[in-house]
ZAMARGU-4260 file (C-alpha; in steps of 0.2 Angstrom, whole numbers, plus 5000, padded with zeros to 4 digits):
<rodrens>
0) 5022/5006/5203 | 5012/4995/5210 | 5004/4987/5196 | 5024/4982/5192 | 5023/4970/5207
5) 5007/4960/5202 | 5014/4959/5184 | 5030/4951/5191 | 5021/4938/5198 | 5012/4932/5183
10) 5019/4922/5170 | 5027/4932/5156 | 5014/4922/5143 | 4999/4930/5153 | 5005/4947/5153
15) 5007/4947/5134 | 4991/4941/5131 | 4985/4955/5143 | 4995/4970/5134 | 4989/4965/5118
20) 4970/4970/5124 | 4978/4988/5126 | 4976/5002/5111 | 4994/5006/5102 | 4995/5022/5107
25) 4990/5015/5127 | 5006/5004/5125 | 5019/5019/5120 | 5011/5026/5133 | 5016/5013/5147
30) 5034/5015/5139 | 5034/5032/5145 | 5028/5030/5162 | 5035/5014/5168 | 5052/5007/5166
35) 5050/4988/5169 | 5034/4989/5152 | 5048/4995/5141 | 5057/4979/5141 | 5041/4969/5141
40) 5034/4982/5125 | 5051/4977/5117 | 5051/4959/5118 | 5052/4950/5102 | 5037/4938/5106
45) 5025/4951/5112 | 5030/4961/5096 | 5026/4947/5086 | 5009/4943/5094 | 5004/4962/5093
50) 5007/4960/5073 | 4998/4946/5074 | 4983/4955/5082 | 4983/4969/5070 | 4976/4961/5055
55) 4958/4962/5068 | 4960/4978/5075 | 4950/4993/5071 | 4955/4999/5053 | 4960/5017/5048
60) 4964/5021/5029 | 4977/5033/5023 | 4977/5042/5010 | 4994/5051/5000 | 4993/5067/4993
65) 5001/5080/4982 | 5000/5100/4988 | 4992/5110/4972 | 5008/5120/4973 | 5019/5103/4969
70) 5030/5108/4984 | 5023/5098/4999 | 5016/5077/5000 | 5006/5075/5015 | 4998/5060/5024
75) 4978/5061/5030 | 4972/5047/5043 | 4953/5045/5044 | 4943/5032/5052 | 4935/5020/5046
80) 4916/5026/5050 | 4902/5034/5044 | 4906/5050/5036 | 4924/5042/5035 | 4929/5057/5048
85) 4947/5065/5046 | 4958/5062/5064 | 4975/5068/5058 | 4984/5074/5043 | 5003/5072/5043
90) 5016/5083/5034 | 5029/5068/5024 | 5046/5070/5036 | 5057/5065/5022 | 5064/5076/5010
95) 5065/5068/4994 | 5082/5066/4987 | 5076/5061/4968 | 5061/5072/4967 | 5048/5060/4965
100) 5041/5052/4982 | 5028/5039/4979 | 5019/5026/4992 | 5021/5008/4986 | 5009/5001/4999
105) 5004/5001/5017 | 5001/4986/5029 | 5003/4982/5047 | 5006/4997/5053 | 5021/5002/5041
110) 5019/5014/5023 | 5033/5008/5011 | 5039/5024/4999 | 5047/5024/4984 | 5059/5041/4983
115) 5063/5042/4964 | 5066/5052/4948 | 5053/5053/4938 | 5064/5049/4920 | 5074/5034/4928
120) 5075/5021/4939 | 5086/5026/4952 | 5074/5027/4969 | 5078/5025/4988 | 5064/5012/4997
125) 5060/5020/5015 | 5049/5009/5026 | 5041/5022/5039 | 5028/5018/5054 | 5020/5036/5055
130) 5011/5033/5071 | 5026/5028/5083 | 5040/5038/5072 | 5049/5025/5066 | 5060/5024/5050
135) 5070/5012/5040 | 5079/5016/5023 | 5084/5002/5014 | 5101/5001/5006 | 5103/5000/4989
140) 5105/4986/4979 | 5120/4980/4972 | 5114/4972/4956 | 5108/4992/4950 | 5127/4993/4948
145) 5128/4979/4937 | 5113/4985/4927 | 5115/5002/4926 | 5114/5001/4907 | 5101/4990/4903
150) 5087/4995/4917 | 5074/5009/4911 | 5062/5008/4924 | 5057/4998/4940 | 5040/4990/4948
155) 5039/4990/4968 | 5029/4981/4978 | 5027/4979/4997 | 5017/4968/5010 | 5019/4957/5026
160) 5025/4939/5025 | 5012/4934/5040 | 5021/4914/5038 | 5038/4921/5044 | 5031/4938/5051
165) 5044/4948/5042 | 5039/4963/5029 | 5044/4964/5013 | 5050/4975/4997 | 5048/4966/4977
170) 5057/4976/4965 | 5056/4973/4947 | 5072/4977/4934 | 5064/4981/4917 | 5074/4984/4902
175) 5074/4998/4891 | 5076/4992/4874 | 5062/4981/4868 | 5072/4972/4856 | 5084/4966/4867
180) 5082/4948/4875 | 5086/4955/4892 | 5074/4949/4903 | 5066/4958/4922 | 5074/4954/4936
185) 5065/4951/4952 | 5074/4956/4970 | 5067/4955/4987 | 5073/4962/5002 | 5066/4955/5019
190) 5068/4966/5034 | 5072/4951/5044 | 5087/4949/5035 | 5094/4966/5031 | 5097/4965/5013
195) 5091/4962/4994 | 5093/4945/4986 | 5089/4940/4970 | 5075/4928/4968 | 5080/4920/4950
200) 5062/4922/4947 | 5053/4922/4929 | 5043/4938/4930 | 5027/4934/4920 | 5020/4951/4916
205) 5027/4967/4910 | 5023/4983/4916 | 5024/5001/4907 | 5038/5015/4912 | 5025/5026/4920
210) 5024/5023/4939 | 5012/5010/4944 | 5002/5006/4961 | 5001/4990/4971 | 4989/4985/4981
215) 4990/4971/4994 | 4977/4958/4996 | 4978/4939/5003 | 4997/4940/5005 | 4998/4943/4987
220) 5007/4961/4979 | 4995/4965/4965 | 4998/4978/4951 | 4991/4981/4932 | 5001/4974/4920
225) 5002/4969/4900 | 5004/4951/4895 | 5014/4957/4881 | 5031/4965/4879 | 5026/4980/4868
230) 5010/4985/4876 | 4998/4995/4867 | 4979/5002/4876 | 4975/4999/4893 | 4984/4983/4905
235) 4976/4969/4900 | 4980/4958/4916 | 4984/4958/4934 | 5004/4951/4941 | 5004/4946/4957
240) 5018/4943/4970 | 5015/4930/4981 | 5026/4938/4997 | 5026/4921/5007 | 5029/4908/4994
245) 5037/4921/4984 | 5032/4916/4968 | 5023/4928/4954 | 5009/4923/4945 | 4994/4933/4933
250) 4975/4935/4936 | 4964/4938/4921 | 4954/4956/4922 | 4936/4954/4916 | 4933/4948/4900
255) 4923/4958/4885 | 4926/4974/4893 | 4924/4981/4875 | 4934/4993/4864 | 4929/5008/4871
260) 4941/5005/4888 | 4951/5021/4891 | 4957/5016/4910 | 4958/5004/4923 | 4960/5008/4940
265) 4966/4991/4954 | 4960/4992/4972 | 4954/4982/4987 | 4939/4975/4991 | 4929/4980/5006
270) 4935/4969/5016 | 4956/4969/5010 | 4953/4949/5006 | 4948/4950/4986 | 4952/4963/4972
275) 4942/4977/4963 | 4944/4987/4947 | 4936/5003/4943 | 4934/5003/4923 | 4932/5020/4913
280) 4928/5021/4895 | 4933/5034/4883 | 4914/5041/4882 | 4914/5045/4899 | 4929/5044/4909
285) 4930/5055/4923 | 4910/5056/4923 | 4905/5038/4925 | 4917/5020/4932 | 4909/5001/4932
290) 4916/4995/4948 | 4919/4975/4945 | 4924/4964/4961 | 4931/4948/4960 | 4920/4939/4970
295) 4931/4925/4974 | 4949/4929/4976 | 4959/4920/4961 | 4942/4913/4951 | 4942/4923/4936
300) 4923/4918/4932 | 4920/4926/4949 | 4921/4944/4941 | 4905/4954/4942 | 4898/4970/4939
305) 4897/4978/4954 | 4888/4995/4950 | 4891/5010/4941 | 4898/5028/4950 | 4892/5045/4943
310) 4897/5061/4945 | 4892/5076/4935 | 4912/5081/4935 | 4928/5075/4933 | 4934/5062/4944
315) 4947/5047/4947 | 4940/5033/4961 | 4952/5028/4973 | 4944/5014/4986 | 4930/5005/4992
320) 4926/5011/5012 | 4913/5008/5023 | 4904/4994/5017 | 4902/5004/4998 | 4906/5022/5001
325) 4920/5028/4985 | 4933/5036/4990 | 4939/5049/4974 | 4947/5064/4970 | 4939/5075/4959
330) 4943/5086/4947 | 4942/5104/4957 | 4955/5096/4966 | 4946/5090/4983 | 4944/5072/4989
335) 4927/5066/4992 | 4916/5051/4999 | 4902/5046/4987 | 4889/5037/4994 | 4881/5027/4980
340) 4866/5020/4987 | 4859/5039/4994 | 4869/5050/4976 | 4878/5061/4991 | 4893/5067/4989
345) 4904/5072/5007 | 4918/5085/5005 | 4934/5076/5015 | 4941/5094/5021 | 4958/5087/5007
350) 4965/5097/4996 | 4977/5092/4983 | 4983/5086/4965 | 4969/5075/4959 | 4979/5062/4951
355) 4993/5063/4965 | 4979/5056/4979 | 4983/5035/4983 | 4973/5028/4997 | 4976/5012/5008
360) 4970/5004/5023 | 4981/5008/5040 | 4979/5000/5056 | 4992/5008/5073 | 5004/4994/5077
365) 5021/4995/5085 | 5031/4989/5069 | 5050/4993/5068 | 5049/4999/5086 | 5065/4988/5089
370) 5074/4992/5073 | 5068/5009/5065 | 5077/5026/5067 | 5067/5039/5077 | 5062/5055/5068
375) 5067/5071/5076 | 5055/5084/5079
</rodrens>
């Protein structure tokens, strides 16, 4: 091709800088049609500079999903614009071993699943980039064996270490015997390094045996959580896993949320750099959620009353989109944008099992391009 011989003449810095400009889906397409771009696409640095890029580039969300039938999950990409339109809905490729597939998180490009059984611990981790086809399974770790006994349930948590540009997987060890002074175990598995480690860190926070969402803000893993061993109600507090100093720490919820809490539901704020909690109260769940934002990430005093969503049926919020617009599933099974401001509700064409539905934000990158496994058609 011609356009080969003026690229060979420019420094390789430039031509980087240049392919970074181009769409993801432009760059697999280059792949296909030149071979001198496939080494260039491949290149450590330009991968790393493309990652770099992707925290600006134009966001989608994703959203998980169970079938009504309990047979199927399935994957919906829609952008993020008005009317939050639907571009593609994906079937998941992996079969689940355990029975119980779950999505930990999603950033930079890569969905992090959590294949378990529902009753136990045992689970598989697969980090898959649905846009380029690219899988990575991460092996087991050996301190489950040596565990086996005492471990009841475990916590997982996902995100991008943008310090050392390397992705990463928390899990947490809880015990099952309440009684017993064994205390969680924290291990991390970096992608850079190919295998789980133990951090030797003191986990702050307990969380309860039911399976239990992250959500990935500032570098910081973020799940419910109870400050006490035996919980009892509601979480009363937020852990959170910081990926690149790797260390835990706790962020009070609103105070005086009063005794009538039922549920507490953690997301992102509009713009992925602050947290959000959508409260329900046992007069009105599933009718009515406060939605408070922490205003300044980390400041507990920056908590604030939001607004308040209303429905005239049953319905679980998921995410803040489009400067404001809720994102929920309600209860006739179909998931919806609520526009708040205007009271109008927009049918999402998405069917599935209300309380199955987890929603994340999802930009196209090129992540595990050089170390994933290709999925086969």
């Amino acid at each position: 091709m011609a356009d080969d011989h003026v690229l060979a003449k420019l420094p390789l810095d430039v031509v980087f800088q240049i392919l970074t400009k181009l769409p993801t889906k432009s760059l697999l397409q280059l792949r296909s049609v030149s071979k001198s771009f496939n080494p260039l696409i491949l290149h450590p640095h330009f991968l790393k500079l493309h990652l770099a890029n992707a925290a600006a580039a134009h966001r989608r969300h994703v959203i998980y999903y169970e079938s009504t039938d309990y047979i199927k999950a399935y994957f919906s990409f829609h952008v993020e614009a008005t009317g939050f339109p639907l571009c593609k809905i994906l079937e998941t490729p992996f079969k689940s071993v355990h029975g119980y597939l779950r999505i930990v998180g999603s950033d930079r490009g890569v969905l992090c699943l959590f294949d378990t059984n529902y009753f136990t611990f045992v689970g598989t981790v697969i980090l898959w980039n649905p846009f380029i086809g690219k899988f990575k399974i991460l092996p087991c770790p050996n301190e489950l064996s040596c565990f086996r006994s005492n471990v009841s349930h475990i916590a997982v948590g996902f995100g991008f270490d943008c310090v050392n540009f390397d992705f990463k997987v928390v899990k947490i060890l809880y015990s099952c015997d309440n009684d017993h002074e064994f205390m969680p175990i924290a291990l991390i598995f970096s992608v850079k390094s190919g295998f789980w480690r133990s951090s030797g860190l003191v986990v702050p926070c307990y969380m309860p045996k039911y399976w239990c969402s992250s959500v990935f803000v500032n570098g910081v893993v973020h799940w419910l959580a109870y400050k006490q061993l035996r919980p009892n109600g509601p979480p009363n507090c937020i852990m959170g896993f910081d990926v690149v100093g790797e260390v835990f720490n706790s962020i009070e919820i609103p105070p005086n949320l009063g005794p009538d809490l039922k549920e507490l539901r953690l997301c992102s704020w509009v713009d992925d750099k602050s947290v959000a909690l959508f409260v329900g109260y046992r007069e009105n769940v599933g009718e009515a959620w406060d939605l408070w934002v922490m205003n300044e990430y980390g400041q507990v005093g920056s908590w604030t009353r939001n607004r308040t969503i209303v429905l005239e049926q049953l319905f679980f919020p998921l995410k803040i989109v489009n400067g404001g617009d809720v994102l929920a599933a309600i209860g006739d099974e179909k998931l919806v944008a609520i526009d708040v401001e205007n009271e109008e509700v927009k049918d999402l064409e998405v069917c599935g099992l209300p309380l199955s539905f987890y929603a994340a934000t999802y930009t196209p990158t090129l992540a595990l391009l050089d170390i994933g496994e290709q999925i086969l058609d």
